[in-house]
DRENNUFI-473466 format. One record per residue (C-alpha): residue in one letter; x, y, z; residue number from 1. Coordinates in pm, 1 decimal. Layout:
<node residuo="A" px="X" py="Y" pz="Z" num="NUM"/>
...
! end
This chain:
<node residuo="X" px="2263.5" py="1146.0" pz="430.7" num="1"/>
<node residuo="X" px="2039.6" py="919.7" pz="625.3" num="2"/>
<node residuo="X" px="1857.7" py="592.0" pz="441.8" num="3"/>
<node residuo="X" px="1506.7" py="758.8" pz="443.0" num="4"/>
<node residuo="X" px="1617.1" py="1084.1" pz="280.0" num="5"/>
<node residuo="X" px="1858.7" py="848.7" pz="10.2" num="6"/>
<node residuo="X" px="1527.3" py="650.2" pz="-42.1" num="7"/>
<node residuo="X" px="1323.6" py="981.8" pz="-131.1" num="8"/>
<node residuo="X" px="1577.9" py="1093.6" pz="-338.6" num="9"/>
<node residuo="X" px="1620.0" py="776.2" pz="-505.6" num="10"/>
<node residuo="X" px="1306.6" py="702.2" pz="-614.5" num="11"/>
<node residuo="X" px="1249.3" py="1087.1" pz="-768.8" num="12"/>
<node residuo="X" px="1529.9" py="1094.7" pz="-961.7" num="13"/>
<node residuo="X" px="1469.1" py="732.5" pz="-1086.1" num="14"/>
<node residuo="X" px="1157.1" py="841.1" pz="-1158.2" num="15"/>
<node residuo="X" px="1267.6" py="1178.6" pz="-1380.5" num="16"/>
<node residuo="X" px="1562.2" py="981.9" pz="-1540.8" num="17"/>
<node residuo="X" px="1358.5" py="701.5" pz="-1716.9" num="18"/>
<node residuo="X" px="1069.9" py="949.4" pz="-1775.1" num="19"/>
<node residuo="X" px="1257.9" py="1176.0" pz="-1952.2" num="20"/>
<node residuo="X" px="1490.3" py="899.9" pz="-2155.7" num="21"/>
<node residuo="X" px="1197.9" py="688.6" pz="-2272.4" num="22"/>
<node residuo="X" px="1170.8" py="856.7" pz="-2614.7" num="23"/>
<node residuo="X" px="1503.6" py="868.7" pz="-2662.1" num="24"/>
<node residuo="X" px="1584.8" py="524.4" pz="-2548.5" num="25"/>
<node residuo="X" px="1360.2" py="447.5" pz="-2822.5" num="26"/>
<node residuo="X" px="1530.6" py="606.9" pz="-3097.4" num="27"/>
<node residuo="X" px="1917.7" py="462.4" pz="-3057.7" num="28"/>
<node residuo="X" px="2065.7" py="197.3" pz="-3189.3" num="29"/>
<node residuo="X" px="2043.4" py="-94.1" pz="-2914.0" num="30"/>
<node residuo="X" px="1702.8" py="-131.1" pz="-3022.4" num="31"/>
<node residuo="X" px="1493.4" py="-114.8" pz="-3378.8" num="32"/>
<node residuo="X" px="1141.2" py="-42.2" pz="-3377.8" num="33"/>
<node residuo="X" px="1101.8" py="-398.1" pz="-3485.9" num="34"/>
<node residuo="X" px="1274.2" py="-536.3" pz="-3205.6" num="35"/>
<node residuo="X" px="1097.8" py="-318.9" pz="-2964.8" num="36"/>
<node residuo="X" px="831.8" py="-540.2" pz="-2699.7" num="37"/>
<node residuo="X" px="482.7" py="-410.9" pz="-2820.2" num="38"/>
<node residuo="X" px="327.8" py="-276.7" pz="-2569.3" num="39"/>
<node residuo="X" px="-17.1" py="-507.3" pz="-2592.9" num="40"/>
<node residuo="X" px="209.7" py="-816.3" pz="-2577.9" num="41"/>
<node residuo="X" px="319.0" py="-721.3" pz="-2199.5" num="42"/>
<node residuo="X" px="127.5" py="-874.3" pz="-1940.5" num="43"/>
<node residuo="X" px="88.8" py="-770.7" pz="-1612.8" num="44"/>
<node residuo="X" px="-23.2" py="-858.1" pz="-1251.9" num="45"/>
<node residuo="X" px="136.7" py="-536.6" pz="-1077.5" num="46"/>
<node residuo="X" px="385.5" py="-479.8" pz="-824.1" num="47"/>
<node residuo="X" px="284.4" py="-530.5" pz="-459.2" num="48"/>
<node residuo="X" px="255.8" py="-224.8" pz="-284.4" num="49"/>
<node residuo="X" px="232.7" py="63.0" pz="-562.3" num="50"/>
<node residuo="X" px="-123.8" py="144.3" pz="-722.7" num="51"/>
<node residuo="X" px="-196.6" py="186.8" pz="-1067.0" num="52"/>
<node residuo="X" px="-230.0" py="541.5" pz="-1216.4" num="53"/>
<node residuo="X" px="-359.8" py="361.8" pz="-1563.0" num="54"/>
<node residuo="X" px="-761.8" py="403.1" pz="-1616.2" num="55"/>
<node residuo="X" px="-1000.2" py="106.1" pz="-1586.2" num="56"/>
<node residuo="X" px="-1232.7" py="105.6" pz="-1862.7" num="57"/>
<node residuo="X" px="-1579.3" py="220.1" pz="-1856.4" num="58"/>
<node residuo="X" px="-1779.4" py="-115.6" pz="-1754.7" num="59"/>
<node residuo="X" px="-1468.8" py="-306.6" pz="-1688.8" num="60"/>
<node residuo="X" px="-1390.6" py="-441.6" pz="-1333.2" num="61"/>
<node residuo="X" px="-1085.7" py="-569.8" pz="-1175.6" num="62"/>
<node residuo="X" px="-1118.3" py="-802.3" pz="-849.8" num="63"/>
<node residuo="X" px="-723.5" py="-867.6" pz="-684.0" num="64"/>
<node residuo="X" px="-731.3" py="-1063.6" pz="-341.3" num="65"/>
<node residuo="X" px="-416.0" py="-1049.0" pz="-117.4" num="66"/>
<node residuo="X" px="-312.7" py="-1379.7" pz="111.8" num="67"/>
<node residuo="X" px="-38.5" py="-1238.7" pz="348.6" num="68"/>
<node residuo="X" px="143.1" py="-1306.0" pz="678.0" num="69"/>
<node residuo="X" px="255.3" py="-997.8" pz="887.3" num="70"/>
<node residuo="X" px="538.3" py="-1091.9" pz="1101.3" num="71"/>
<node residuo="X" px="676.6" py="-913.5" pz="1360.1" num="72"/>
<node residuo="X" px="910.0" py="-1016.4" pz="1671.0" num="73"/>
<node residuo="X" px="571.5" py="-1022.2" pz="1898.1" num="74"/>
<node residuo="X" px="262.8" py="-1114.1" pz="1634.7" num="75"/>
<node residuo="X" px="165.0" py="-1297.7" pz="1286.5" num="76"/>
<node residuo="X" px="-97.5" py="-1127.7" pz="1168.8" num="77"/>
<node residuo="X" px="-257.0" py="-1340.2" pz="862.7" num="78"/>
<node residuo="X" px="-467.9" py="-1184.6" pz="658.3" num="79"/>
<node residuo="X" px="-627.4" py="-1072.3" pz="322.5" num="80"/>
<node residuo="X" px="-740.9" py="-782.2" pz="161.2" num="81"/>
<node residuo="X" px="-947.4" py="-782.8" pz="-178.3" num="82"/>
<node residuo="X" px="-956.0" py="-482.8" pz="-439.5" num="83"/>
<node residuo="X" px="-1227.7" py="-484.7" pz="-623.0" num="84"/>
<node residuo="X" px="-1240.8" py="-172.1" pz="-884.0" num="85"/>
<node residuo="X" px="-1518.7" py="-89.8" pz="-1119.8" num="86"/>
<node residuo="X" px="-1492.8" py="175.4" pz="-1405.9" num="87"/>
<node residuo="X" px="-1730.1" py="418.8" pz="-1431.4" num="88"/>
<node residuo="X" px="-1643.7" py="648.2" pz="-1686.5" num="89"/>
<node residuo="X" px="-1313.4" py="592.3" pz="-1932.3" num="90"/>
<node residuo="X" px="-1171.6" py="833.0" pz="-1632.1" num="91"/>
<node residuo="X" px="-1311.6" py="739.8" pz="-1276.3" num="92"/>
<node residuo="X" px="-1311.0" py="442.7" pz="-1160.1" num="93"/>
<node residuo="X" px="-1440.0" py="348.1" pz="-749.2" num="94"/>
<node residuo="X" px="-1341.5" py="44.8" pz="-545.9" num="95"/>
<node residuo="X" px="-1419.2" py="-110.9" pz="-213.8" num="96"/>
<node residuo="X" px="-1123.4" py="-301.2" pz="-0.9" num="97"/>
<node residuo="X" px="-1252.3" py="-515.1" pz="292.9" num="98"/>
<node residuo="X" px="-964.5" py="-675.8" pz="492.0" num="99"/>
<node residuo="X" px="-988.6" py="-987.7" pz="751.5" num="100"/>
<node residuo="X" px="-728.2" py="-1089.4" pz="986.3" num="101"/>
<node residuo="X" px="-624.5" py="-1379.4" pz="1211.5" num="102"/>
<node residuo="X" px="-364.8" py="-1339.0" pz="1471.4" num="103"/>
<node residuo="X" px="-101.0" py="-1560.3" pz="1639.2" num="104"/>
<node residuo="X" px="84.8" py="-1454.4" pz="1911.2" num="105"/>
<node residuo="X" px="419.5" py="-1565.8" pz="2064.5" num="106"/>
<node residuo="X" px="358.8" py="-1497.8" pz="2446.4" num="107"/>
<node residuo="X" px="-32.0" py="-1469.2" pz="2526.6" num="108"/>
<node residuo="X" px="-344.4" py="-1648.0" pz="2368.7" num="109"/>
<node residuo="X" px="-399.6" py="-1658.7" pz="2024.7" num="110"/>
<node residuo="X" px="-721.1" py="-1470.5" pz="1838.8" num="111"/>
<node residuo="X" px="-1035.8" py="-1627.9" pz="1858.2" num="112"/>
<node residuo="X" px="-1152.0" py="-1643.7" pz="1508.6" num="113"/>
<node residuo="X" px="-1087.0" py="-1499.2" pz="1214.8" num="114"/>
<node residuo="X" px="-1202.9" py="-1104.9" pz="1290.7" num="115"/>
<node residuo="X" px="-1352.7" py="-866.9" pz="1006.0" num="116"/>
<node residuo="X" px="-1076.1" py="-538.7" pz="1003.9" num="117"/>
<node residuo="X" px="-1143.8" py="-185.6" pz="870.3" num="118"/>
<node residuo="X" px="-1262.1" py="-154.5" pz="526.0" num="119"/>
<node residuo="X" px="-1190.6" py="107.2" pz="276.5" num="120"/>
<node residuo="X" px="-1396.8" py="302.9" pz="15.6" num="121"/>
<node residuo="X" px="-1226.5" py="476.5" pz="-309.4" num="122"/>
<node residuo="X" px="-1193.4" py="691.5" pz="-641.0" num="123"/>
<node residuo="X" px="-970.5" py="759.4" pz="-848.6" num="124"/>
<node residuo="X" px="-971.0" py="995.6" pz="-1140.1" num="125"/>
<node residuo="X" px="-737.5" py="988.3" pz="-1458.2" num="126"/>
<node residuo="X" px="-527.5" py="1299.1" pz="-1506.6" num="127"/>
<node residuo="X" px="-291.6" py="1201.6" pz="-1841.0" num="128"/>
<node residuo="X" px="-282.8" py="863.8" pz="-2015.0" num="129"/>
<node residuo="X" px="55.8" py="748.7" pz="-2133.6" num="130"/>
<node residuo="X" px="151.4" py="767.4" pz="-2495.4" num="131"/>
<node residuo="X" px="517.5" py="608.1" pz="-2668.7" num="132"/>
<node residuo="X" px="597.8" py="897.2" pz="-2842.4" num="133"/>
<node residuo="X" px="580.5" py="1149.6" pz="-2541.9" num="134"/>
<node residuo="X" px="752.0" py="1160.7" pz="-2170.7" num="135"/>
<node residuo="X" px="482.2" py="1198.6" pz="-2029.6" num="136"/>
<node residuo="X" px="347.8" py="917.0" pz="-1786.5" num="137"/>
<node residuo="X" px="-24.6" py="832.0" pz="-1690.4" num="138"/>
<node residuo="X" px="-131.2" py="1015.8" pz="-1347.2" num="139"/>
<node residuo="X" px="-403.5" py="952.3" pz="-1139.2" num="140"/>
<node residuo="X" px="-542.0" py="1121.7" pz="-847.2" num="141"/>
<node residuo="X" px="-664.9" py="872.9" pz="-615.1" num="142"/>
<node residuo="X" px="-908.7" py="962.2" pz="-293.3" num="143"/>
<node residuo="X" px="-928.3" py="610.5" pz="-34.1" num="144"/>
<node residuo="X" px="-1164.0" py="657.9" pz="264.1" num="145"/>
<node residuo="X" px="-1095.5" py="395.0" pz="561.3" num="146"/>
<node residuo="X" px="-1367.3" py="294.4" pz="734.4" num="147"/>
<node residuo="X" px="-1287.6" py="194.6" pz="1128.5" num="148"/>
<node residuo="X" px="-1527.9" py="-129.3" pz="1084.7" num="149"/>
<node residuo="X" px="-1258.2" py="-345.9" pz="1234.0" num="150"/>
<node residuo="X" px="-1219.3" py="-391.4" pz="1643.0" num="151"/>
<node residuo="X" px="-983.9" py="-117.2" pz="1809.3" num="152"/>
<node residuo="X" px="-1092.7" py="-98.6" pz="2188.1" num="153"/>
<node residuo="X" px="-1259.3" py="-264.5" pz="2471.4" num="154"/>
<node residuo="X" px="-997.1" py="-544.0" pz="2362.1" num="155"/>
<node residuo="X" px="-958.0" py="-851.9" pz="2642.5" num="156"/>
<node residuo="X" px="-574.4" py="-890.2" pz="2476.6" num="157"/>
<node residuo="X" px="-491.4" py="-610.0" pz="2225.5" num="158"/>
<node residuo="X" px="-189.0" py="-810.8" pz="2047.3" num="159"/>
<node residuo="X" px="-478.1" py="-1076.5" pz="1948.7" num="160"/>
<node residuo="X" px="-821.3" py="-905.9" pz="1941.3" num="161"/>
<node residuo="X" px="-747.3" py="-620.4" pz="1727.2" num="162"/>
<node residuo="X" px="-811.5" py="-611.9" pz="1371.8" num="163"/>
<node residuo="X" px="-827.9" py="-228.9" pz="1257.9" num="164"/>
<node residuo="X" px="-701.4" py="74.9" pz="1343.2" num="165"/>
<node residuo="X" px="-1043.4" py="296.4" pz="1482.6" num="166"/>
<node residuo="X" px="-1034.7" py="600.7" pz="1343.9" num="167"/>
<node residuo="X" px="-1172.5" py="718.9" pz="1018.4" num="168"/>
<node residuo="X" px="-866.0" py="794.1" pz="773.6" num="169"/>
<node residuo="X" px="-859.7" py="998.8" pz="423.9" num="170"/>
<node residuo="X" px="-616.0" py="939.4" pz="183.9" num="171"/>
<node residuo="X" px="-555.1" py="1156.0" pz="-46.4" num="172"/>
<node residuo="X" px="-227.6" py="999.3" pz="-344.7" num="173"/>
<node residuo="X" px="-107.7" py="1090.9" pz="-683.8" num="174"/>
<node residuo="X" px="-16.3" py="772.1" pz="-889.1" num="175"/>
<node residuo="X" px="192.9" py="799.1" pz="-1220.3" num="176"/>
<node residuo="X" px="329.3" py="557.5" pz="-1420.9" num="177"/>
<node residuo="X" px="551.4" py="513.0" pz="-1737.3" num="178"/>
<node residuo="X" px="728.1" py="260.8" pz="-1971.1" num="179"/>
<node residuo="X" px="1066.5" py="242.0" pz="-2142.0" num="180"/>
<node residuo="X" px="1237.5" py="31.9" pz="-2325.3" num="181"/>
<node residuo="X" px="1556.3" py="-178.0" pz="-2196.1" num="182"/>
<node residuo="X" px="1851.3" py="-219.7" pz="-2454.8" num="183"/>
<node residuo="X" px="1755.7" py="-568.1" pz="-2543.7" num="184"/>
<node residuo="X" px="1410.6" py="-469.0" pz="-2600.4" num="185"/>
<node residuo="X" px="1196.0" py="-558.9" pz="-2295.8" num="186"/>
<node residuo="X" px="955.1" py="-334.3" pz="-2183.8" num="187"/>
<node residuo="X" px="1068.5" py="-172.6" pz="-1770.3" num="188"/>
<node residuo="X" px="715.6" py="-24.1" pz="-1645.1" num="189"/>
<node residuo="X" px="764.3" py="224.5" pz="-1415.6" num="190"/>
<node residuo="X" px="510.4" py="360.7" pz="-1086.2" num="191"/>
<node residuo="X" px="603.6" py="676.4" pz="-829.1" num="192"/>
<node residuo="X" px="333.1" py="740.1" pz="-612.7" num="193"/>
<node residuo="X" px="311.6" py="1029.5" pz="-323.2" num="194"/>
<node residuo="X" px="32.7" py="1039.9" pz="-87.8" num="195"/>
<node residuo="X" px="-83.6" py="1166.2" pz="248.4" num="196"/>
<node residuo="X" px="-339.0" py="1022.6" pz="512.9" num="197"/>
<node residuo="X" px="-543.4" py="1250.1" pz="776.6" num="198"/>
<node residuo="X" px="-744.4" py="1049.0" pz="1030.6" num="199"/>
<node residuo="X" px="-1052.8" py="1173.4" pz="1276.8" num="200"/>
<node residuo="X" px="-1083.0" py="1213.3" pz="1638.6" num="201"/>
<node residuo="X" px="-1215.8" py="890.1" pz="1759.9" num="202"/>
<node residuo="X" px="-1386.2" py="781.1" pz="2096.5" num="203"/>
<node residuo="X" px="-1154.8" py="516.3" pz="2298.3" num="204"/>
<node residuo="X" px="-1263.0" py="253.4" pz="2595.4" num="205"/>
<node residuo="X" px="-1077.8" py="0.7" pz="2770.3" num="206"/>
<node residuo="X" px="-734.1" py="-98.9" pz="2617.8" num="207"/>
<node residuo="X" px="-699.0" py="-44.8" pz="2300.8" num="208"/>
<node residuo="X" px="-464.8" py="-29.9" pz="1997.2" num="209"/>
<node residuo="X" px="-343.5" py="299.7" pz="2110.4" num="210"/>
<node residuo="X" px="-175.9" py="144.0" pz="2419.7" num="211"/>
<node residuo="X" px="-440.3" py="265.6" pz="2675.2" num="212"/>
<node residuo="X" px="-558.6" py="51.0" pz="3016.9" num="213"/>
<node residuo="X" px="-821.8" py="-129.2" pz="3173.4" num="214"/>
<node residuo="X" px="-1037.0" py="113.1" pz="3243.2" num="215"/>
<node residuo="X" px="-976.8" py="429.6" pz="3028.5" num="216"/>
<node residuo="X" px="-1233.5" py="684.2" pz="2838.8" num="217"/>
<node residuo="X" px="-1154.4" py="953.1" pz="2618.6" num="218"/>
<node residuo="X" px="-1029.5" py="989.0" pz="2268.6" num="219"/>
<node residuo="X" px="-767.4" py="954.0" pz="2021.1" num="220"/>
<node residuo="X" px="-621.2" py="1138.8" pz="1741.3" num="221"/>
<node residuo="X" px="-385.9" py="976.1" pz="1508.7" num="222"/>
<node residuo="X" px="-123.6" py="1189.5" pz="1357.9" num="223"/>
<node residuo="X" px="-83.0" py="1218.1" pz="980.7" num="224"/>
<node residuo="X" px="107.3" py="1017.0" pz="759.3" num="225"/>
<node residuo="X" px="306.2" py="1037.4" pz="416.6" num="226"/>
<node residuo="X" px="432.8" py="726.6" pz="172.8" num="227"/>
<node residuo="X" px="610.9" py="763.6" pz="-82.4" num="228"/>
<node residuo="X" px="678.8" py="446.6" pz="-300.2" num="229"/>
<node residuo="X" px="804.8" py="377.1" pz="-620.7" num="230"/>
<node residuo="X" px="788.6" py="39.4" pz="-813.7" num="231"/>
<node residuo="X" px="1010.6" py="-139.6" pz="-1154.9" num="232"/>
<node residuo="X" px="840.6" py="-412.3" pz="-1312.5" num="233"/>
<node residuo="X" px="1073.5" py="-596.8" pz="-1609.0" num="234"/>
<node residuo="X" px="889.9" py="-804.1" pz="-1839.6" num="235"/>
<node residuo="X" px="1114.3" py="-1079.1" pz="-1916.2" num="236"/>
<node residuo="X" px="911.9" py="-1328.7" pz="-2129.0" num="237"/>
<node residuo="X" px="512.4" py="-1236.8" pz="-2187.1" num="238"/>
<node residuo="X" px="425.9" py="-1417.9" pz="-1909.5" num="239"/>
<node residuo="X" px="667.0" py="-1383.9" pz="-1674.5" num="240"/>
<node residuo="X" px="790.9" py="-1038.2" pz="-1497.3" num="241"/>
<node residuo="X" px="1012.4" py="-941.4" pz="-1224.9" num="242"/>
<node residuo="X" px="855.1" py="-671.0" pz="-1006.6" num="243"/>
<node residuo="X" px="1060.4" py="-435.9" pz="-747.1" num="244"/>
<node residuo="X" px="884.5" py="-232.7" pz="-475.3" num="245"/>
<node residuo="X" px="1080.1" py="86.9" pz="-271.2" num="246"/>
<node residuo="X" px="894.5" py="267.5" pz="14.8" num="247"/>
<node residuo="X" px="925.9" py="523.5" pz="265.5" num="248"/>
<node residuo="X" px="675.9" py="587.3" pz="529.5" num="249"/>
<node residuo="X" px="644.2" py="849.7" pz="784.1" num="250"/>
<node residuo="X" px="349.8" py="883.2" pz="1070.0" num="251"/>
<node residuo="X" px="311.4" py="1145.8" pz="1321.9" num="252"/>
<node residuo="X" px="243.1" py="1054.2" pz="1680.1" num="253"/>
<node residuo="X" px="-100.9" py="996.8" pz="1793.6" num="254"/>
<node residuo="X" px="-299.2" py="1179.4" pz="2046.0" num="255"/>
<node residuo="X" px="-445.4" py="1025.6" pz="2381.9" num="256"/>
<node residuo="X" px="-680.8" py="1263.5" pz="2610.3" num="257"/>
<node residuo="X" px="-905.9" py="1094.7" pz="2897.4" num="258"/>
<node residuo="X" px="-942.1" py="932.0" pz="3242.0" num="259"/>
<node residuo="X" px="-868.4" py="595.6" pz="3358.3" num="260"/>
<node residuo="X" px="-1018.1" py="479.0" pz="3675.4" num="261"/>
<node residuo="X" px="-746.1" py="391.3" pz="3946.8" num="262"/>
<node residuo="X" px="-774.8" py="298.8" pz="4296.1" num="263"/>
<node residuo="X" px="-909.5" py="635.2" pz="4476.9" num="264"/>
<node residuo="X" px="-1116.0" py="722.2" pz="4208.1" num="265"/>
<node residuo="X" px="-1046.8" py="894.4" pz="3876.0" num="266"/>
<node residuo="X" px="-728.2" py="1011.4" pz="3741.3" num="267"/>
<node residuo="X" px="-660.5" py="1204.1" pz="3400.3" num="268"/>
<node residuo="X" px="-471.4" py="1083.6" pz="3100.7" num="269"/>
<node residuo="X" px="-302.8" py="1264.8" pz="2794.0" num="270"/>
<node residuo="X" px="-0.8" py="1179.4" pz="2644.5" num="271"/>
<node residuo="X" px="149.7" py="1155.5" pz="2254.2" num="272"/>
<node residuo="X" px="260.8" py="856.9" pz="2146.6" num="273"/>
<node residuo="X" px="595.6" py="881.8" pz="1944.9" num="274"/>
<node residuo="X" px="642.6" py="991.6" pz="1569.7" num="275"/>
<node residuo="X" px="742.3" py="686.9" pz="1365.7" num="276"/>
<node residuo="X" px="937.1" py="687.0" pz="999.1" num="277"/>
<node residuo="X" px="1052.0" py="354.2" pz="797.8" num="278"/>
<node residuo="X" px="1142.7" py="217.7" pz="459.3" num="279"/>
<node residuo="X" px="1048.8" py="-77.1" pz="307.1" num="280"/>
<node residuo="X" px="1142.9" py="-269.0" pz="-47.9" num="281"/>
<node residuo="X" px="930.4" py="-590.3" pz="-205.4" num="282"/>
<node residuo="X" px="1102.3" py="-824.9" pz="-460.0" num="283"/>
<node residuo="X" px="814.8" py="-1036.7" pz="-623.4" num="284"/>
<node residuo="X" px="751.6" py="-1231.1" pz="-918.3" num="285"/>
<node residuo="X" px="435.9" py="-1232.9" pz="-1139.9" num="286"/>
<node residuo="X" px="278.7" py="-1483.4" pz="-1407.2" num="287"/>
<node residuo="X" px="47.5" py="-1431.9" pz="-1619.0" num="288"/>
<node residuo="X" px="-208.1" py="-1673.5" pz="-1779.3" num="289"/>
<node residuo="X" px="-354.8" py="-1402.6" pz="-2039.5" num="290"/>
<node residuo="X" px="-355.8" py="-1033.3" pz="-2052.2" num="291"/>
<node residuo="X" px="-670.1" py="-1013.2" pz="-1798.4" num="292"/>
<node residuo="X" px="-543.6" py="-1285.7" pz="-1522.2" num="293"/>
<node residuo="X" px="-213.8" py="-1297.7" pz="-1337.2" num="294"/>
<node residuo="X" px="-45.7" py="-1386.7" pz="-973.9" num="295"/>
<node residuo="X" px="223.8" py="-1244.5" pz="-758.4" num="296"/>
<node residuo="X" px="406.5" py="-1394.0" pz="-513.4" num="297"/>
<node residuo="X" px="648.6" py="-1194.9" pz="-304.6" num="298"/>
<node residuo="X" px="764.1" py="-1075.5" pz="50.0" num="299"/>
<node residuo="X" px="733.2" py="-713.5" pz="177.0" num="300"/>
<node residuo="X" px="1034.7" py="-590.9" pz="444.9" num="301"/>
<node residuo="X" px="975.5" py="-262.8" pz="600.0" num="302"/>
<node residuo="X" px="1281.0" py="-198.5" pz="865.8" num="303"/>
<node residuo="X" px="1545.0" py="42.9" pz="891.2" num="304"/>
<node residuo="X" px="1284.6" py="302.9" pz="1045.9" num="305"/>
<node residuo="X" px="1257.3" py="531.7" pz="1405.9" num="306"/>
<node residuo="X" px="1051.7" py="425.0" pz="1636.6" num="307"/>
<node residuo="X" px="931.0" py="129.4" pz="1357.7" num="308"/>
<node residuo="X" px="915.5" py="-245.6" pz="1438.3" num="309"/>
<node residuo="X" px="1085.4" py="-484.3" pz="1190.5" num="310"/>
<node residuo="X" px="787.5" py="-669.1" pz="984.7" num="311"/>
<node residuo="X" px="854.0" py="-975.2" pz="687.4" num="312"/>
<node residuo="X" px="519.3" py="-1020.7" pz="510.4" num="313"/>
<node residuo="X" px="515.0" py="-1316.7" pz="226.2" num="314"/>
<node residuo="X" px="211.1" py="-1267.3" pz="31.4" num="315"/>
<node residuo="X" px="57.5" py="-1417.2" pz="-266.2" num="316"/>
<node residuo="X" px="-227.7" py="-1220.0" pz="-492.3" num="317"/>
<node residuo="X" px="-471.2" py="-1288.2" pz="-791.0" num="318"/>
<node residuo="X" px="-568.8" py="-1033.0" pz="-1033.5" num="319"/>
<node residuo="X" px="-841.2" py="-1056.4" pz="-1261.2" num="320"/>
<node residuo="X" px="-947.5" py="-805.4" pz="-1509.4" num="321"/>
<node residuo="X" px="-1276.2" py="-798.2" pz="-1708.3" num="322"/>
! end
C-alpha cells in the first residue's frame, strides 16, 4: 500500500471510529459525567490547515491572520494570509482571504517588494450542528472562489516576481467536525474535510509560473485538484491545546497551448506539465487568552509526494472572534 493511499485510509477510518464511539465513550466507566470537560470550557484557536464546519453566528465575525515562511530547496516565500468571516444568517456565513508575499531566493535576485498575491472570495453553508448525545458531527459545505489578482506572467525572474497562481479557481469542500471525550476526561475535537478545485482557461505572456519563455502567447489550463485533510486537536488545560494536521493532495497536470517567438520567426507550443500528488502533516500548539482570542504556532511539512517539491513552512496565526 503506498503512503498516499495509507493516508486516505487513515484519516476515514479515524474519522468513522471516533464518530461513532463518542456516545459511547461517554457512557463507560473511565469517565463520569462530572468529570467530563464541558464543552463551553474548551477553548480553541484551530488547527492549521483544516477549516471549520461549525457555524459563525448571525452578526458575529472572526478575523485570523497567518505569518508564514514557505521553504523550499530553491525559494522562501514569506507571506500572510488573513480570514476574515462574517455571519450572515445562524447558517451562512461569507469571507474574503487576501494573501501578500515576499520572496528570497538562493541563486538569482531577490523580490522587489512585498507583492499583493491572489485573493479569495467564500461561503459556506451549515448542513448539521453537533450535539453530545448523537454521532453525528457538524458539516458544512463550503464554496471558495480564487481570484488571480496576484502576478503570474510577463515575470523578469519567475522564482521572485510571482505571487499568485493566474487562473481563476473554484473550490468546492465538505467540512465536518466532531468531539469525544478522552479517558481522563479532556475533550479530542475532531475535523475531516474533502474538497475539489476546478480552475479557468487563462491568457499567458512572457515567462510565467507555468514554466513558459521569453517570448510566449497563448493560454493555460490548470488541471484539477483534490485534498483531503483531517485534523485532532487535544485540549489539555483550558488554555492550552495540542493540534495535529494530516493531508493528502493531488493536482492534475496543467495545460500549455501557444507560440513563442524564436529566431526565424514563430514556432508553436503545447505541452502538459506533469500530474503531481503529496502528503503533508502539521504539529502546532495553540493558547488561548479567552474563548474569542487565541494563537497558533506550528510548522507545516508536505513531502513524500510524485512529482512534489519538499516544503517546511513555520507559521504563527491570531484568531479573534466577535
Amino acid at each position: 500500500m503506498t503512503a498516499t493511499r495509507w493516508l486516505v485510509m487513515s484519516c476515514v477510518m479515524s474519522w468513522l471510529t471516533l464518530a461513532l464511539s463518542t456516545p459511547a465513550m461517554a457512557e463507560t466507566a473511565w469517565v463520569t459525567d462530572n468529570d467530563r470537560q464541558p464543552l463551553a470550557e474548551a477553548w480553541w484557536t484551530g488547527p492549521m490547515m483544516a477549516n471549520s464546519a461549525a457555524a459563525l453566528p448571525k452578526g458575529h465575525y472572526l478575523i485570523e491572520p497567518y505569518v508564514y515562511d514557505v521553504r523550499s530547496s530553491r525559494v522562501d516565500s514569506f507571506g500572510s494570509l488573513t480570514y476574515m468571516e462574517y455571519g450572515i444568517t445562524d447558517r451562512l456565513m461569507a469571507g474574503l482571504i487576501p494573501t501578500f508575499s515576499y520572496n528570497r531566493v538562493s541563486e538569482g535576485p531577490d523580490s522587489q517588494g512585498v507583492g499583493t498575491g491572489d485573493v479569495s472570495v467564500l461561503a459556506q453553508y451549515s448542513l448539521t450542528s453537533f450535539h453530545e448525545d448523537s454521532a453525528m458531527p457538524a458539516m458544512a459545505l463550503m464554496v471558495q472562489e480564487t481570484l488571480p489578482t496576484g502576478r503570474y506572467d510577463r515575470l523578469n525572474h519567475p522564482l521572485a516576481d510571482a505571487t499568485g497562481s493566474g487562473a481563476y479557481s473554484t473550490t468546492v469542500q465538505l467540512n465536518t467536525q466532531t468531539y469525544f471525550w478522552m479517558p481522563n476526561g479532556r475533550i479530542l475535537r475532531m475535523r475531516f474535510n474533502v474538497g475539489g478545485s476546478f480552475s479557468q482557461r487563462t491568457s499567458v505572456d512572457d515567462e510565467s509560473v507555468y514554466g513558459t519563455p521569453r517570448g510566449f502567447h497563448g493560454h493555460a489550463k490548470p488541471g484539477a485538484a483534490v485534498l483531503v485533510n483531517a485534523a485532532w486537536e487535544y485540549s489539555m488545560t483550558q488554555r492550552w491545546v495540542l493540534a495535529f494536521d494530516l493531508a493528502y493532495r493531488r493536482s492534475q497536470g496543467t495545460r500549455v497551448q501557444g507560440t513563442t517567438v524564436v529566431e526565424g520567426g514563430i514556432m508553436p507550443v503545447a505541452y502538459r506539465t506533469r500530474s503531481s500528488a503529496s502528503f503533508g502533516f502539521a504539529p502546532a500548539i495553540e493558547y488561548n487568552w479567552s474563548s474569542r482570542i487565541g494563537m497558533l504556532a506550528g510548522v507545516r511539512v508536505f513531502t513524500g509526494g510524485h512529482n512534489s517539491p519538499t516544503t517546511i513552512t513555520p507559521a504563527v496565526a491570531f484568531n479573534y472572534v466577535h
